[in-house]
C-alpha positions in Angstrom: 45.2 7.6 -13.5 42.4 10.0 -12.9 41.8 13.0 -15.4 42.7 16.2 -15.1 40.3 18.7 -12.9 38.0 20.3 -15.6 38.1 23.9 -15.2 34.9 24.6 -17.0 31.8 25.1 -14.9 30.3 22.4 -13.0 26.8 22.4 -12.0 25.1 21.1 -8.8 21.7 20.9 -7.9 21.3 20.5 -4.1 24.7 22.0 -3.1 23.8 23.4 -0.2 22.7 20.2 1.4 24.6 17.7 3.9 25.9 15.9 0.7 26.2 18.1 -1.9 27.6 20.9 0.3 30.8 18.2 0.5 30.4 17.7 -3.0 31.1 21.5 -3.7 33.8 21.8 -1.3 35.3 18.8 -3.3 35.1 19.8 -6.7 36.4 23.8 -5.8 39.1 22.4 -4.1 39.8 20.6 -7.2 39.7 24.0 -9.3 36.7 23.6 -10.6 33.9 26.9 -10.7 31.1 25.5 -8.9 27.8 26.3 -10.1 25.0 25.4 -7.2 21.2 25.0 -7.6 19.0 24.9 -4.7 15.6 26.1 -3.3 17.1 25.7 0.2 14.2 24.1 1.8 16.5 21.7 3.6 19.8 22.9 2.2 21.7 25.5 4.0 24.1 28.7 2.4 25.9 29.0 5.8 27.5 25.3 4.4 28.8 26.6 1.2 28.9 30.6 2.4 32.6 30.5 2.6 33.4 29.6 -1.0 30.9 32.1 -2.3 32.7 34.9 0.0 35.6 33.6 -2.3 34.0 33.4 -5.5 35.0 30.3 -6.2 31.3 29.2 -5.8 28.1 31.2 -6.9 24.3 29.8 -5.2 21.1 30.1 -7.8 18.7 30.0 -5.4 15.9 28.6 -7.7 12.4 25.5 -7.9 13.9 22.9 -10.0 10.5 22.0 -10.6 9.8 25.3 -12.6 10.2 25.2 -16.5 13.3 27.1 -17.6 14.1 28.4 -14.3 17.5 26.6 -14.4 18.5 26.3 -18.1 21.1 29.5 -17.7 23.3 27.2 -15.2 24.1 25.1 -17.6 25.2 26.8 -20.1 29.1 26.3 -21.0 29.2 23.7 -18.0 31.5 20.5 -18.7 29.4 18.1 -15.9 26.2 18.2 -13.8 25.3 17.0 -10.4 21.7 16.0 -9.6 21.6 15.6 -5.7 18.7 17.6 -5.1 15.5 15.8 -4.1 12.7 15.6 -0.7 15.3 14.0 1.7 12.6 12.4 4.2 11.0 9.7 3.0 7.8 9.4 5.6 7.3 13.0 4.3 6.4 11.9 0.7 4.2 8.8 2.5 2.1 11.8 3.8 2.5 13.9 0.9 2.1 12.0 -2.5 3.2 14.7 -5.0 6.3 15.8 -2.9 8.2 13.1 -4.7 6.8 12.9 -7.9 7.2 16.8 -8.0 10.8 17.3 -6.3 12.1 14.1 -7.7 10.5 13.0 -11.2 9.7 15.8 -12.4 12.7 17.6 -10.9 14.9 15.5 -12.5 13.0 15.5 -16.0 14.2 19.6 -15.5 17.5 18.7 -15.1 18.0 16.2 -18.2 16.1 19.0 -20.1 18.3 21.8 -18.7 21.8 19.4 -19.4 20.6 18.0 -23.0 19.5 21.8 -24.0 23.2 22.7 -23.1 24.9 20.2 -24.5 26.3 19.2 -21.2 27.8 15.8 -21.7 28.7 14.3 -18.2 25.8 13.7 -15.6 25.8 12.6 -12.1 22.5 11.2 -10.3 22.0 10.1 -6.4 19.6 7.2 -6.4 19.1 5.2 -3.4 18.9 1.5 -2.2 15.5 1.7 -2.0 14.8 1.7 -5.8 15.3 -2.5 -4.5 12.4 -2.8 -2.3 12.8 -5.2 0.4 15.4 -7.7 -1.6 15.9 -11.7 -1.2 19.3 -11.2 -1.7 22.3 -10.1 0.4 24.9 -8.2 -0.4 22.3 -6.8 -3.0 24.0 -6.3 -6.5 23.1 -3.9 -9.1 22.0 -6.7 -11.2 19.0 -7.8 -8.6 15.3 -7.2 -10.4 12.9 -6.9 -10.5 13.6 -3.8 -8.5 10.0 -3.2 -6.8 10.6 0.1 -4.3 8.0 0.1 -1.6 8.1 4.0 -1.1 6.6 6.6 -3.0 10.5 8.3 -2.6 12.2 4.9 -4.0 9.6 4.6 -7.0 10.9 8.7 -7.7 14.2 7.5 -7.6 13.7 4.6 -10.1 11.9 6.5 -12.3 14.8 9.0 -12.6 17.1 5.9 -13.2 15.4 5.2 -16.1 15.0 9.1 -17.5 18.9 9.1 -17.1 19.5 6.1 -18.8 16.8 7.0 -22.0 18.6 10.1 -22.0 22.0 8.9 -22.5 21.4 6.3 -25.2 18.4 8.7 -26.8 21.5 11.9 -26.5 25.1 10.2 -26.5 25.4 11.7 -22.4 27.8 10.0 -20.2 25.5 9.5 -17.0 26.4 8.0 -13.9 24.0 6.8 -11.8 24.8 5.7 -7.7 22.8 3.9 -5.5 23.2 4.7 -1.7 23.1 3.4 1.3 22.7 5.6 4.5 25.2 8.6 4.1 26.1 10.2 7.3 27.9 12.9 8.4 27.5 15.8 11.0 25.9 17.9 8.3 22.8 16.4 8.1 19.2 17.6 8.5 17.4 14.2 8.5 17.8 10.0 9.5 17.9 8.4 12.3 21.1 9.7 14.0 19.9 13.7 13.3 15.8 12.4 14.7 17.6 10.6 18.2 19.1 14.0 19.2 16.8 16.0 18.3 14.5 13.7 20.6 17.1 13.3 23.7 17.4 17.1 23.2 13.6 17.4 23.4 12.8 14.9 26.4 16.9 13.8 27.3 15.0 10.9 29.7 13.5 8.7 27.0 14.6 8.0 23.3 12.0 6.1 21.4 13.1 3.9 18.3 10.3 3.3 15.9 10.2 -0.5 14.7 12.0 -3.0 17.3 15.6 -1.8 16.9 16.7 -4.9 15.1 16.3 -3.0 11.9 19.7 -3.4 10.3 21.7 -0.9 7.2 25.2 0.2 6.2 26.3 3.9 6.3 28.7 5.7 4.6 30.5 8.8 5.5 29.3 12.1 3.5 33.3 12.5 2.5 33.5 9.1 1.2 30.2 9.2 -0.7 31.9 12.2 -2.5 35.2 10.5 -2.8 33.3 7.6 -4.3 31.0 9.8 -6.8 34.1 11.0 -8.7 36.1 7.9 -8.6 33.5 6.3 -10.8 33.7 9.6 -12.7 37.1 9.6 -13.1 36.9 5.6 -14.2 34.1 4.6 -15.3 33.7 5.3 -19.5 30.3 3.4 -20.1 27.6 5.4 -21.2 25.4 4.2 -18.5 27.4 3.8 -15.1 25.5 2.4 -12.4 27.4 1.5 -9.0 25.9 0.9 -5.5 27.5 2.8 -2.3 28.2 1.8 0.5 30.1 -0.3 3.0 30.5 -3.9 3.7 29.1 -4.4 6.4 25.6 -3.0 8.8 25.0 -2.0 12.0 21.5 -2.1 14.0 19.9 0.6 15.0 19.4 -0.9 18.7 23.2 -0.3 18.4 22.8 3.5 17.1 20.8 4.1 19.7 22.9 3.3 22.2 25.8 5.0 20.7 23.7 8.0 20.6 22.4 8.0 24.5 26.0 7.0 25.7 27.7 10.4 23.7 24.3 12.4 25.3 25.4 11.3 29.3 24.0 7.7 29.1 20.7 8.9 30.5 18.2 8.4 28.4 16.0 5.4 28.7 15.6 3.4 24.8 11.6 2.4 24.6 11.1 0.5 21.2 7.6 1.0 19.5 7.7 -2.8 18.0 7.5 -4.4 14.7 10.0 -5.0 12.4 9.9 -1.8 10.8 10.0 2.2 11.5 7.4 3.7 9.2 5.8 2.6 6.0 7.8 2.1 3.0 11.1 1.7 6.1 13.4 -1.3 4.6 14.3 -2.7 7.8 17.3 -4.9 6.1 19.7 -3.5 3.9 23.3 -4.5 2.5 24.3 -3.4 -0.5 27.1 -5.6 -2.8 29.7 -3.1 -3.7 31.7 -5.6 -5.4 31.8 -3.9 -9.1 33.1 -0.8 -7.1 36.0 -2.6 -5.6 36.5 -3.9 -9.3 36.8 -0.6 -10.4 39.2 0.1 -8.0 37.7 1.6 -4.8 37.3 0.7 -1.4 35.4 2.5 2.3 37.9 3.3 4.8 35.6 2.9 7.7 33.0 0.2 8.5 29.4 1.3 9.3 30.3 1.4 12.9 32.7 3.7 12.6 31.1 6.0 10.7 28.4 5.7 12.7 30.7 6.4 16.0 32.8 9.2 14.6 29.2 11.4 13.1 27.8 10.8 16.6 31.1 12.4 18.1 31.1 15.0 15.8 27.3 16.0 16.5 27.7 15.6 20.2 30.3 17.8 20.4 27.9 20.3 18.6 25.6 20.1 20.9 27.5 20.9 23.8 28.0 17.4 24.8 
């Protein structure tokens, strides 16, 4: 059965983003006091603004990257989330210390903050990118040697590994979860947020980078949340590593057209060509969430569906 709600402190860096806003929601509703840490460059207070109106939620708006700037959160807290990090990937291509400073070194704060406060349960976001472009499909956790081909996936594996030094160097319980896309109508980035904010800009043409064939599994936000503490509710090793996602993909030809149909069914798909988006884009992704379903977990939706019900969602937003 899954433990009791702690109702010590809980910390969470990134909470005001289109994950860990769902995260917070989550873990008040569970009558926890929600401690969230965020510079708000892409995170948003309107998302959590309602629970801090209630006080069941307080915002330190603060540079994880800054020495000390953070250790007072975690003081007396029972977990800590890490969710914070540069969510766009072709931004750190263009900007080579934007992941090494917001990621490595953000997270090297964290651990720091955590292990000076004696918090003993830790939660990370890593990414299916930490793989690189992998031979094998479903991908499993056991795959290597894990090669990233982004300067945003090398961040994330190097955080992997401060996490795991840190629990077997400190006796921490950390749990570490590899995503695949995770969608919902909150978010400020990917490829379903970039095609309406181009049909929006030029409602005529929508232009896919890559040749559309480029294939990945997404995972509702909600899900991704339920997931996080199921393993944290289940999971007892002192390094817990589990990929998210679904088991299944859909194309981002198909996305596309989901997108322009919801938008009037107007706008004409022009492909750039090549087999991928950007550099450091994994144009084929499946993640193996077999030891999940060991543990006892399963998606409710496939990637389609997530994919259809997010596009409703943000059409109706936007007035469509």
């Amino acid at each position: 059965m899954p433990s009791e709600p702690s109702r010590d402190p809980v910390v969470v860096t990134g909470g005001a983003g289109a994950i860990g806003s769902v995260l917070v929601a989550s873990l008040s509703a569970g009558g926890s006091q929600v401690r969230v840490i965020d510079n708000l460059s892409s995170g948003r207070r309107d998302s959590i603004a309602p629970l801090i109106d209630q006080k069941r939620v307080t915002l330190h708006v603060a540079d994880l990257r800054t020495q000390g700037a953070i250790d007072s959160e975690f003081r007396g807290a029972a977990s800590a989330w890490h969710l914070a990090a540069n969510p766009d990937i072709r931004r750190g291509t263009a900007d080579p210390n934007l992941d090494f400073d917001h990621g490595t070194l953000a997270s090297f704060r964290f651990l720091e903050a955590a292990r000076k406060a004696d918090v003993r349960t830790l939660f990370f976001s890593s990414s299916s990118v930490v793989y690189g472009y992998p031979k094998t499909f479903p991908t499993p956790e056991e795959y290597g040697p894990l090669l990233p081909e982004s300067l945003y996936g090398a961040s994330k594996l190097a955080s992997e590994g401060l996490f795991s030094a840190y629990a077997h160097s400190y006796g921490i319980r950390v749990n570490l979860f590899r995503f695949a896309n995770i969608i919902g109508p909150g978010m400020t980035h990917g490829v379903i947020f970039d095609f309406f904010e181009k049909l929006r800009r030029d409602p005529s043409r929508l232009e896919v980078l890559g040749d559309g064939r480029q294939s990945k599994s997404y995972l509702r936000t909600e899900e991704c949340v339920d997931a996080m503490r199921f393993v944290g509710d289940h999971a007892s090793e002192p390094v817990n590593l589990f990929n998210l996602g679904t088991h299944d993909r859909i194309a981002v030809q198909e996305i596309a057209e989901v997108i322009v149909s919801a938008c009037g069914g107007k706008g004409r798909i022009e492909y750039t060509g090549g087999d991928r988006g950007w550099t450091g884009d994994i144009p084929q992704q499946l993640l193996s969430i077999e030891r999940l379903g060991r543990l006892g977990w399963k998606p409710k939706h496939t990637s389609r569906q997530a994919v259809e019900q997010t596009v409703r969602e943000m059409a109706r937003a936007r007035g469509f």
